[in-house]
C-alpha positions as CSV (number, residue, x, y, z in Angstrom):
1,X,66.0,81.3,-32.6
2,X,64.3,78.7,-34.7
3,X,64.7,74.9,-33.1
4,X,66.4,72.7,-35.3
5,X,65.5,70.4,-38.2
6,X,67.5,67.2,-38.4
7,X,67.4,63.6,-39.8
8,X,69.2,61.2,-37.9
9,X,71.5,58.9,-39.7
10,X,71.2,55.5,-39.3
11,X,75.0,55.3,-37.9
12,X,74.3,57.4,-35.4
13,X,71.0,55.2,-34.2
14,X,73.5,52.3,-34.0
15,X,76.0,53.5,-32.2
16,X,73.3,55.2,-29.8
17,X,72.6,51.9,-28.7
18,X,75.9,49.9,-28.8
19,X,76.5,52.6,-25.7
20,X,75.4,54.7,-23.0
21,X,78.7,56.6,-23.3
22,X,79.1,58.4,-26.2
23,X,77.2,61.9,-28.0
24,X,74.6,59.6,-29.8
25,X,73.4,58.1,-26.8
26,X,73.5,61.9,-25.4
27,X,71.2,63.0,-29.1
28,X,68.9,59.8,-28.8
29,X,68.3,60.7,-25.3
30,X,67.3,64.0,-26.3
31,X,64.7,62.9,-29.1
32,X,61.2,65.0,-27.9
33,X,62.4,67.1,-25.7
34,X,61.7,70.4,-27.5
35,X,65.7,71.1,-28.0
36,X,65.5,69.9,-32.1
37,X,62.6,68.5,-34.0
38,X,63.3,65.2,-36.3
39,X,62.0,64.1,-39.5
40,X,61.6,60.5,-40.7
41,X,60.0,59.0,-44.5
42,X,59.4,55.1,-44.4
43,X,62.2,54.1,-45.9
44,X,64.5,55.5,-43.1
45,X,62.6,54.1,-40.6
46,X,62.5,50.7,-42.3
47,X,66.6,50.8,-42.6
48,X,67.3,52.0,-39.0
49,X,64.5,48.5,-38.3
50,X,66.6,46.2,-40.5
51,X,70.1,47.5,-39.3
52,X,69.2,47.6,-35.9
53,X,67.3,44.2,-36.3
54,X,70.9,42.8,-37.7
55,X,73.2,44.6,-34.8
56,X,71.1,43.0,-32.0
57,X,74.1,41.6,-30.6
58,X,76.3,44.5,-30.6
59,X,74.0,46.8,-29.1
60,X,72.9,47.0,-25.3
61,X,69.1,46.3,-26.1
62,X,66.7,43.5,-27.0
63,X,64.4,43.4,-30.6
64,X,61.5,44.2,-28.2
65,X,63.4,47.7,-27.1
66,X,64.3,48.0,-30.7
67,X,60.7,48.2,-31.8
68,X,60.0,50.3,-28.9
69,X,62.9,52.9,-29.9
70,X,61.3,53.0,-33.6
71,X,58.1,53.6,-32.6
72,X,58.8,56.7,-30.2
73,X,60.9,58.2,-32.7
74,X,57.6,57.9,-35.3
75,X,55.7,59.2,-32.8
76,X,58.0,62.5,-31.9
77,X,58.9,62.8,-35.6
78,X,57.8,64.6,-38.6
79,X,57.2,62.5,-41.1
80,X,57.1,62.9,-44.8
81,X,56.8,61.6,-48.2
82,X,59.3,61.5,-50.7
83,X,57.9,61.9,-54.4
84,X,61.1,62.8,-56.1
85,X,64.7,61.0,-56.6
86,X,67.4,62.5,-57.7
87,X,69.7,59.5,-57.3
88,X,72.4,58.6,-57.2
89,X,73.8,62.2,-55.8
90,X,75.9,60.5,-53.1
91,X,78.0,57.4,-53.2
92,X,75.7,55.1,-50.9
93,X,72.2,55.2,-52.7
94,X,70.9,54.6,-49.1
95,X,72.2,58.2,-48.1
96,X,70.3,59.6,-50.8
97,X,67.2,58.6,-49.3
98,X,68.8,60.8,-46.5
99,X,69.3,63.7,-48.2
100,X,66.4,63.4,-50.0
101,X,64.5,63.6,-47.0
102,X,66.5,66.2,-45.7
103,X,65.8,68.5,-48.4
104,X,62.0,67.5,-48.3
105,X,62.2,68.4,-44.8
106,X,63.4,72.0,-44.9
107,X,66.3,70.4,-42.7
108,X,69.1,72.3,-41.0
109,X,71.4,68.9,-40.9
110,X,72.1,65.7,-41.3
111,X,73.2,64.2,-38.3
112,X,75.9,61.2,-38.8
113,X,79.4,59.8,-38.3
114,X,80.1,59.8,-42.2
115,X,80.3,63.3,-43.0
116,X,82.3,62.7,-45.8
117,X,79.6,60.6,-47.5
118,X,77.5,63.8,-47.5
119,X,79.7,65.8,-49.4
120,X,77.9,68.7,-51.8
121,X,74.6,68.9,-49.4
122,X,75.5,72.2,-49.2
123,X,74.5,72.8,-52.2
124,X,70.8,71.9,-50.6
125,X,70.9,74.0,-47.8
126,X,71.9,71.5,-45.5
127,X,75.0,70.4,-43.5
128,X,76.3,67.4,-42.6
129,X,77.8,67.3,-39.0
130,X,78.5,64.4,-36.1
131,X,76.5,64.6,-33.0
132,X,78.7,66.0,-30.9
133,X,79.1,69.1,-33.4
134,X,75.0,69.3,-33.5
135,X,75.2,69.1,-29.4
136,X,77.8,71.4,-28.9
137,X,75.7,74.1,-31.8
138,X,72.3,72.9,-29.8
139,X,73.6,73.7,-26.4
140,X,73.8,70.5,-25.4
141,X,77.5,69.9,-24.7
142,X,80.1,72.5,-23.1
């Protein structure tokens, strides 16, 4: 079975680290272990820098951790240029730059808490699911 191909959406980054408790602390904590592969542009890792930059004091980490966070994920990740738009597809233009990414990627699934902004990546090839339906499909939750 082929590992998975995901892009993480920047919702589920944030809510990650607001708590230890929840599946997006489980999928972050998983990030380069072999279970799924990621993908990241430039423009995705410079919103998850700026949201996470403006949540600092909702979330259980320092700037400092932050920064660390971002640069392991650019390390694990794939990483890719986008040379084509085709916004605006979706409503937010900044979840275009997702599924643009996605589709660039060869990506199994977006992973994020607004499925319902993701409406017609099917028609891509890709899905749109929360993290606990990518852990439960991953084998990473019962």
């Amino acid at each position: 079975m082929p590992i998975p191909q995901i892009v993480i959406d920047t919702n589920v980054m944030v809510a990650g680290l607001r708590s230890r408790n929840g599946t997006a602390f489980r999928l972050l904590s998983l990030v380069g272990g072999g279970l799924f592969d990621i993908h990241l542009s430039v423009p995705l890792v410079l919103e998850y820098e700026d949201v996470l930059t403006r949540e600092l004091s909702n979330l259980t980490i320092d700037a400092a951790d932050v920064q660390d966070v971002i640069n392991f994920h650019c390390a694990v990740a794939t990483h890719h240029q986008i040379f084509f738009l085709w916004r605006p597809y979706l409503r937010d233009p900044k979840d275009d730059m997702v599924l643009e990414l996605a589709v660039k990627a060869g990506c199994d699934s977006v992973v994020t808490y607004n499925t319902r902004d993701f409406t017609g990546l099917e028609r891509f090839g890709v899905s749109a699911i929360t993290p606990a339906e990518f852990l439960k499909l991953s084998g990473a939750l019962p």
